[in-house]
C-alpha positions as CSV (number, residue, x, y, z in Angstrom):
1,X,-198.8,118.7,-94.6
2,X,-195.8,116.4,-95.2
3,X,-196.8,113.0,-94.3
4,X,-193.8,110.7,-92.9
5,X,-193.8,106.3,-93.2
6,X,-195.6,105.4,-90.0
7,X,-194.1,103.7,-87.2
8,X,-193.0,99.5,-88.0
9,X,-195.9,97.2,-87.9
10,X,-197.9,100.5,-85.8
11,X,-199.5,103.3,-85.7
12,X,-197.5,104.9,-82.9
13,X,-194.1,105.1,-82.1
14,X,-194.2,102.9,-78.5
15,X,-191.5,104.1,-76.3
16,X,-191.1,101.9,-73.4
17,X,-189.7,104.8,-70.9
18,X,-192.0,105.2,-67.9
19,X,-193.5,108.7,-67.3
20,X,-190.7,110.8,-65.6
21,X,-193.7,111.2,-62.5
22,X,-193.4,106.9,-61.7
23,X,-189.7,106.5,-62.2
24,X,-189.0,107.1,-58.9
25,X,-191.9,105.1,-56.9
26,X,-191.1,101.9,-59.6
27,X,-187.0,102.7,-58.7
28,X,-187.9,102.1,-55.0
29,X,-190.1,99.0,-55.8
30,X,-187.0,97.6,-58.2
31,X,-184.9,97.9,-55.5
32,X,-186.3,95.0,-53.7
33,X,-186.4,92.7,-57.0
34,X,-184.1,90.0,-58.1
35,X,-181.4,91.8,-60.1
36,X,-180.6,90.4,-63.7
37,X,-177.1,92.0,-64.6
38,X,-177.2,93.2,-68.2
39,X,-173.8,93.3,-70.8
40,X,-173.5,96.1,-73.0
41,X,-175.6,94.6,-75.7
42,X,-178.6,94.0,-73.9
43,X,-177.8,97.5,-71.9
44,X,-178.1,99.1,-75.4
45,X,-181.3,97.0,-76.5
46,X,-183.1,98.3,-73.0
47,X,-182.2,101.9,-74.5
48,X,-183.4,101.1,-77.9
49,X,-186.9,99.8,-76.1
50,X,-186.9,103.1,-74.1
51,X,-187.1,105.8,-77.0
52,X,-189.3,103.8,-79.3
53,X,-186.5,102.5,-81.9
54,X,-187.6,98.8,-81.1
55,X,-191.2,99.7,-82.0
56,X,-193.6,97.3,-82.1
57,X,-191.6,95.2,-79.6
58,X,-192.8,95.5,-75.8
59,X,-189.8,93.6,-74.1
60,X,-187.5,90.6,-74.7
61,X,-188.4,88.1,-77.3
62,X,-189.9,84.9,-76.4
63,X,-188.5,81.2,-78.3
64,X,-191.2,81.6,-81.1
65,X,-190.2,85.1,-81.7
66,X,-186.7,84.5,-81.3
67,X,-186.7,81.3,-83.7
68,X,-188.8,83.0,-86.4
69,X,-186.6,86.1,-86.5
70,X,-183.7,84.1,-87.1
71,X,-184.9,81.8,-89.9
72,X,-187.9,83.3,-91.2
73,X,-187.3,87.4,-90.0
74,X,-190.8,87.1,-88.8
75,X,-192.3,87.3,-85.5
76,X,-194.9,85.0,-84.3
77,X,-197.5,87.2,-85.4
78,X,-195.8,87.9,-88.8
79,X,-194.5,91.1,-88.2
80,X,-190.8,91.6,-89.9
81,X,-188.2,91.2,-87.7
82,X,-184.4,90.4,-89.1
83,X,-182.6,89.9,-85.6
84,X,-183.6,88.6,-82.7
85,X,-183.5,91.2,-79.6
86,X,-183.3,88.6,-76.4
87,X,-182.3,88.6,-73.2
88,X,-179.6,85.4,-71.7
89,X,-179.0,85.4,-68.4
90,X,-176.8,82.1,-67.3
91,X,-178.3,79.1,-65.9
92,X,-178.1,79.3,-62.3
93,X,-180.0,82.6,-62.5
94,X,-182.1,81.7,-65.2
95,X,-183.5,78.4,-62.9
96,X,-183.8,81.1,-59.6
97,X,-186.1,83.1,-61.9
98,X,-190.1,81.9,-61.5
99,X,-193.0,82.1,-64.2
100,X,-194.7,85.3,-63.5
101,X,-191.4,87.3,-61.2
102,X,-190.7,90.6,-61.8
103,X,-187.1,91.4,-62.1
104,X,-184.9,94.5,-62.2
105,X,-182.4,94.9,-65.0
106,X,-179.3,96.7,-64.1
107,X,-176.3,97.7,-66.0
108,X,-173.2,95.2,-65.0
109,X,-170.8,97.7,-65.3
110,X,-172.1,100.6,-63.4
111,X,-174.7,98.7,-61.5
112,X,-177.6,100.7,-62.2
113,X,-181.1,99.9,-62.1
114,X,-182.3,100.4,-65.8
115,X,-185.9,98.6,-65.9
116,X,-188.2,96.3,-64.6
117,X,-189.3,93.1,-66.5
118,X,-192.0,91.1,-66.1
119,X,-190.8,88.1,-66.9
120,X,-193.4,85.6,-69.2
121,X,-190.9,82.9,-70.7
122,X,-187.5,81.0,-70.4
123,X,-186.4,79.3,-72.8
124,X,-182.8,77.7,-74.2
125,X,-181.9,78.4,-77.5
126,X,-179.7,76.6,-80.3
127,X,-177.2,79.3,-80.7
128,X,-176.2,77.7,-84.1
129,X,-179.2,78.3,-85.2
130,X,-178.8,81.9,-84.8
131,X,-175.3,82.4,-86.1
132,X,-176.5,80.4,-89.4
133,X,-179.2,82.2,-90.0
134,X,-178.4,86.0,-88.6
135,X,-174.9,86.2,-89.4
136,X,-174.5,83.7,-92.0
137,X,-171.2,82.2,-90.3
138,X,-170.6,79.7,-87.3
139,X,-167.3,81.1,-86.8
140,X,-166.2,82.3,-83.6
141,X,-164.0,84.9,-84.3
142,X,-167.1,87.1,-86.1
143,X,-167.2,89.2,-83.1
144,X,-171.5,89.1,-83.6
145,X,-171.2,85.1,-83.1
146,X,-168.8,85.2,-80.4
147,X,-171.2,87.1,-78.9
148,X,-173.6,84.9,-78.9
149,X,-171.5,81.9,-78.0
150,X,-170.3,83.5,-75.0
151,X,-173.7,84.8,-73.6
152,X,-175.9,82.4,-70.8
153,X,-177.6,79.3,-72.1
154,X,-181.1,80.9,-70.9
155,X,-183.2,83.6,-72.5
156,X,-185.7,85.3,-70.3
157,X,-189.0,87.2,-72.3
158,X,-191.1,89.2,-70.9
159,X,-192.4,92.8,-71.1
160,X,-189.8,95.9,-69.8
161,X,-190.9,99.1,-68.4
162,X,-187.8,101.2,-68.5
163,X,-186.4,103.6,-65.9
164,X,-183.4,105.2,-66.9
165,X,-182.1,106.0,-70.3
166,X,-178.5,105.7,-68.5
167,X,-176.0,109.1,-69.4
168,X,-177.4,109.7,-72.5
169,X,-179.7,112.0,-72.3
170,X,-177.4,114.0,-70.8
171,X,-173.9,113.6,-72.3
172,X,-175.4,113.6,-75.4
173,X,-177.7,116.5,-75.3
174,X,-177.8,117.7,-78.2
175,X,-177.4,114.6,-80.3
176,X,-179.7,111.9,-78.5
177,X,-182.6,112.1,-80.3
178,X,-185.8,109.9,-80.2
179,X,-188.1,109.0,-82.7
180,X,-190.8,110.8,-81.8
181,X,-188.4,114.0,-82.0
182,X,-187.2,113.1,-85.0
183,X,-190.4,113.0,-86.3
184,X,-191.6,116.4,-85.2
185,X,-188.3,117.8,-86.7
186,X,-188.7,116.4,-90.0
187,X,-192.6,117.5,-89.7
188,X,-191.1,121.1,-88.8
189,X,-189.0,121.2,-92.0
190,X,-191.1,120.3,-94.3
191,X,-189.5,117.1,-95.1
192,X,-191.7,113.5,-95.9
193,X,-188.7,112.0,-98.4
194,X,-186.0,111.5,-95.7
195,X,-182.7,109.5,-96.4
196,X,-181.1,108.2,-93.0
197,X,-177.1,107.5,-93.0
198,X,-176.0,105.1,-90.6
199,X,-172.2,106.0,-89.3
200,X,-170.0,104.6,-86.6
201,X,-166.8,106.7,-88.2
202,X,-166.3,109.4,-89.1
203,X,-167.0,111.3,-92.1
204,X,-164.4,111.2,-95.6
205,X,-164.9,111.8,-98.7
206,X,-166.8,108.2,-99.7
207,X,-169.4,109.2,-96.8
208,X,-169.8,112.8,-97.9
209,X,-170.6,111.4,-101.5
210,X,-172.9,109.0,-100.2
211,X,-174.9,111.7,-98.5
212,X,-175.1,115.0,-101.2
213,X,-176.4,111.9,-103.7
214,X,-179.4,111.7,-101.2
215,X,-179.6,115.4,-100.5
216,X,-180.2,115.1,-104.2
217,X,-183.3,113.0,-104.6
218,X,-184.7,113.6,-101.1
219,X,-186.0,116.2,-98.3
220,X,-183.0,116.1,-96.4
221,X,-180.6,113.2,-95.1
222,X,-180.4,111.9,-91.6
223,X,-176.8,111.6,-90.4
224,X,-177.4,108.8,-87.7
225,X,-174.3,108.0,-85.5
226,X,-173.6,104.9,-83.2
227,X,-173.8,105.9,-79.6
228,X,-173.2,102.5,-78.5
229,X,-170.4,100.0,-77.7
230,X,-167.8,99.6,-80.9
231,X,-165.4,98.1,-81.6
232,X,-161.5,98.4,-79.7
233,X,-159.8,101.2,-82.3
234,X,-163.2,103.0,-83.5
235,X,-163.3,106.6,-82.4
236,X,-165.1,108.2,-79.7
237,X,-168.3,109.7,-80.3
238,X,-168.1,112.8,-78.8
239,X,-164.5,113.3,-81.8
240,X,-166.8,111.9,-84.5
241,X,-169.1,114.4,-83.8
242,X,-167.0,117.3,-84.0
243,X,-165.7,115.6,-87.1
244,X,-169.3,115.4,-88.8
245,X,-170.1,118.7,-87.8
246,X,-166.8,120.8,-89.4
247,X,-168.0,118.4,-92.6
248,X,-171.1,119.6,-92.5
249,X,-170.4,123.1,-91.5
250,X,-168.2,123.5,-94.4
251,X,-169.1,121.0,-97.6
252,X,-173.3,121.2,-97.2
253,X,-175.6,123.8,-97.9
254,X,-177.8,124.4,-94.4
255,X,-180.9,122.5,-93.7
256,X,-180.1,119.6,-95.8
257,X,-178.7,117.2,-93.5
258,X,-179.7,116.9,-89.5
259,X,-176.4,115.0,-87.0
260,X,-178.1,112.9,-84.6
261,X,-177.2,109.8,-82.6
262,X,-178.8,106.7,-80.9
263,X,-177.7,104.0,-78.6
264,X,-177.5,101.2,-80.5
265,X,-174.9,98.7,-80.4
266,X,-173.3,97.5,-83.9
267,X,-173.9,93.3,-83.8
268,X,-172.0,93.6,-87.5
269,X,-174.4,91.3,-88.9
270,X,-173.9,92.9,-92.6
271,X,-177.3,92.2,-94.6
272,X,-179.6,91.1,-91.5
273,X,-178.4,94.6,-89.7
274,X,-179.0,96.8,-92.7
275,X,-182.8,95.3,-92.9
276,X,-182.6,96.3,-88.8
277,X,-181.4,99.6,-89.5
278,X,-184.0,100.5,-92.1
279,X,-186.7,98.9,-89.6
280,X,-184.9,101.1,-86.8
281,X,-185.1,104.1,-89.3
282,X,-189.0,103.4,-89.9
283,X,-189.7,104.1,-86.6
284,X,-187.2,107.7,-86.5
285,X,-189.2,108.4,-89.6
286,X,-187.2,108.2,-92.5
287,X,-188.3,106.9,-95.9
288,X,-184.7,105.8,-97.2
289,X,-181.9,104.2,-95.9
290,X,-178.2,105.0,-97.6
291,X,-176.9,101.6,-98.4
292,X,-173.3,101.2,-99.4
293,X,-170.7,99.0,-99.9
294,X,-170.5,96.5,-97.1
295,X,-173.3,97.7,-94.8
296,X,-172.7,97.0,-91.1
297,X,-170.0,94.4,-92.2
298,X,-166.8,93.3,-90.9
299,X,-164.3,91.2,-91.9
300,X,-164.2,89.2,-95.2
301,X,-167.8,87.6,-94.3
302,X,-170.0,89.2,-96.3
303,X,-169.6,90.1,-100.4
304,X,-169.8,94.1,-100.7
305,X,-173.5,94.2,-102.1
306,X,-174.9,91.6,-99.8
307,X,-176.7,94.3,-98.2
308,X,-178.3,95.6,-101.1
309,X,-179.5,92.1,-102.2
310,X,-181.1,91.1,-99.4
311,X,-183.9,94.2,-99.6
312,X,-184.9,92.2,-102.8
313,X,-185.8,89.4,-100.8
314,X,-188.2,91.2,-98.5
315,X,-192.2,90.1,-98.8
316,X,-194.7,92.7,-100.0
317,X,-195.5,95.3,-97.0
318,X,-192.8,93.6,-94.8
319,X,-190.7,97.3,-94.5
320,X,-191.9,100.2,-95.4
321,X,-188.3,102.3,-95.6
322,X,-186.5,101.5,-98.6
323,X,-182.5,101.3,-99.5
324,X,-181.2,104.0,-101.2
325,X,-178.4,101.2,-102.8
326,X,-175.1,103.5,-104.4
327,X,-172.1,101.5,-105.7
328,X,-168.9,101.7,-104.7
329,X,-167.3,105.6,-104.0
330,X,-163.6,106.4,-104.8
331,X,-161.7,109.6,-106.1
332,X,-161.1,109.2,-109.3
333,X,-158.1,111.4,-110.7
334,X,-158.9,111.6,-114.2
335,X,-162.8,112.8,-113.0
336,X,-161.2,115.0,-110.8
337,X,-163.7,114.3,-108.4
338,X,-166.0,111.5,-106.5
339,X,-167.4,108.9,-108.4
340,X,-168.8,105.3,-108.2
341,X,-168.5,102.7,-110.4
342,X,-171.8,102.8,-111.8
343,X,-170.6,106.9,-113.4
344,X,-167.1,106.8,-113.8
345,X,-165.8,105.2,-117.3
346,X,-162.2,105.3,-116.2
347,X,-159.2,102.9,-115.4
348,X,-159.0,101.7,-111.6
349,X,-155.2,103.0,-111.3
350,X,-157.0,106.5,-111.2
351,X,-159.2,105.4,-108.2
352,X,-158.3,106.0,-105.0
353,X,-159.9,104.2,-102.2
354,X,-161.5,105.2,-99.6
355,X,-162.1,103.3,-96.1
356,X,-163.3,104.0,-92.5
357,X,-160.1,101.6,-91.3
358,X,-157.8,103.0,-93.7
359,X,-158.2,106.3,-92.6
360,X,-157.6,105.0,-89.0
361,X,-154.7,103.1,-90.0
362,X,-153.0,106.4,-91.4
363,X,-154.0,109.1,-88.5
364,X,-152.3,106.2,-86.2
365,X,-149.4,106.4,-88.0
366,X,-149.3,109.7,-88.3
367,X,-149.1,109.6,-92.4
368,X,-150.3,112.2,-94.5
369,X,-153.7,111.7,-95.7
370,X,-154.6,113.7,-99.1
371,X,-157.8,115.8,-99.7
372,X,-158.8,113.2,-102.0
373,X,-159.2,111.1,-98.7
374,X,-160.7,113.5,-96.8
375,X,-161.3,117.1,-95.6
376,X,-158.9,119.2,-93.9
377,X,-160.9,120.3,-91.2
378,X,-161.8,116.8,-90.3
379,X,-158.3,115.6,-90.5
380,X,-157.4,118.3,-87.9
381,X,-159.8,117.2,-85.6
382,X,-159.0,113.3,-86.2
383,X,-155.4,114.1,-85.6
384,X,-155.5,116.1,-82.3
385,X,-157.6,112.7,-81.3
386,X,-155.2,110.7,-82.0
387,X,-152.0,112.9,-80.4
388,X,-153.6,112.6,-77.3
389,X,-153.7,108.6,-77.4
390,X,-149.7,109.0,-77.8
């Protein structure tokens, strides 16, 4: 039997969904608690708690959790952790909140009632601290610092006992998968060596290069999409998918790669969020993560192998799913095919590039975009997309 890497600092995957037979009796009870409105990040983190991805964590982090994830990446119990999942709430509320009061979490935007927290701690936090150390900037217009800048000055901790996974489960139905499903999949195929690819675009010729070098040394490869909030200009999920799929359809032999998505929301924390996503990946099951040029970065902020570096910096037993680091992918014209700069010998004015933003800049513009760039059946997709934001 295929044996998989076991959940993060567990032996079980620890979904914090309630059994489907108490939702609605704890639903009824919520309704009478203080309500806690939640943004889209901590919206996301509730649904990340619910299926398991947040495994070992049982809630919100308390201070010492919180602190030593940001400067150490440990928990107080010295479990890895690489970015703090907390909960601010702003003063006013924060100080109407007692020691010991259950609270119900609701979605600020749709106003539903997503969980219940038993709430342990409050605590203010330095937020300096945590853009120093998490995102390695204090400036504002990183849109993972102005994040934290703008939330409340409180944190609440406490354990959550979720009761909705929101539209998920059922606008993504055949994508939202959990790790515990993940896991019996892989199980299913055979697979124990199992890359994971992390995408919030969609797929050209850089990303399909990315993924047949893992098909190569692995099982099969996990093509992981970002359900949650991105940023203004990224494209829909429910187009990326279609995208991914007429790539996959076409360019990879079947039962190599599996498309799935989770609700995460992207903090674009470059080389802390690439050790999350590999911890994140643990828990789905997968033994590898694909890590490119400029993981989870944005901007100018972060040098285009900081993400591969920092895996060297990990303890012993810290993480047990490893990068799968590959260079930088282009075309090259005189290969006459994809390469990276660790394989192809030749001059750079044969390379062509190859971005997530560039591809967006040219469908927006309606510019032809060669199948160097990428593949005809995706660019059809892309470009109905974008003829209908016209």
């Amino acid at each position: 039997m295929p044996q998989l890497v076991p959940p993060h600092a567990s032996q079980s995957v620890k979904p914090l969904l309630l059994a489907e037979a108490e939702r609605a009796d704890e639903l009824k009870r919520a309704e009478s608690l203080k309500r806690v409105p939640l943004d889209s990040r901590a919206v996301s983190d509730v649904f990340m708690l619910a299926m398991g991805a947040y495994t070992p964590l049982d809630g919100f982090m308390g201070h010492d959790d919180w602190r030593g994830s940001c400067v150490d990446m440990k928990l107080s119990d010295g479990v890895f952790w690489p970015i703090p999942i907390t909960l601010p709430v702003d003063k006013d509320l924060g100080d109407s909140i007692g020691a010991e009061e259950e609270v119900a979490l609701a979605d600020a935007e749709t106003g539903e009632i997503l969980a219940v927290m038993h709430v342990t701690e409050k605590y203010p936090i330095d937020k300096k601290i945590e853009a120093e150390h998490v995102y390695r900037t204090t400036d504002g217009e990183h849109p993972g610092v102005a994040k934290v800048y703008a939330q409340g000055n409180i944190n609440l901790a406490g354990r959550v006992s979720v009761l909705s996974e929101g539209e998920y489960p059922t606008k993504y139905a055949d994508l939202y998968v959990r790790p515990a499903q993940s896991r019996a999949l892989f199980l299913e195929k055979g697979w124990s060596r199992v890359a994971a690819f992390q995408t919030r675009n969609p797929m050209h010729r850089s990303h399909e290069h990315l993924v047949k070098i893992a098909v190569e040394v692995s099982d099969g490869v996990f093509i992981h999409q970002v359900l949650g909030k991105l940023k203004q200009g990224d494209i829909p999920a429910e187009v990326r998918t279609e995208a991914i799929q007429a790539m996959i359809d076409n360019y990879f032999r079947p039962g190599t790669v599996i498309q799935a998505g989770y609700p995460i929301e992207m903090r674009y924390a470059g080389p802390r969020e690439a050790l999350l996503h590999a911890l994140i990946r643990q828990n789905f099951g997968c033994s590898h993560l694909i890590v490119g040029r400029d993981h989870a970065g944005v901007g100018d902020y972060y040098g285009p192998f900081d993400a591969h570096h920092i895996f060297d910096e990990l303890w012993d037993g810290a993480l047990q799913t490893r990068p799968l680091k590959i260079d930088i992918t282009f075309y090259c014209r005189k290969c006459h095919g994809m390469a990276t700069a660790k394989t192809c010998p030749h001059d750079p004015k044969y390379h062509v590039s190859i971005s997530g933003t560039q591809q967006r800049q040219l469908l927006s513009t309606n510019a032809d975009i060669p199948p160097e760039f990428s593949r005809p059946e995706v660019v059809a997709i892309l470009r109905d997309y974008y003829a209908t934001l016209k």
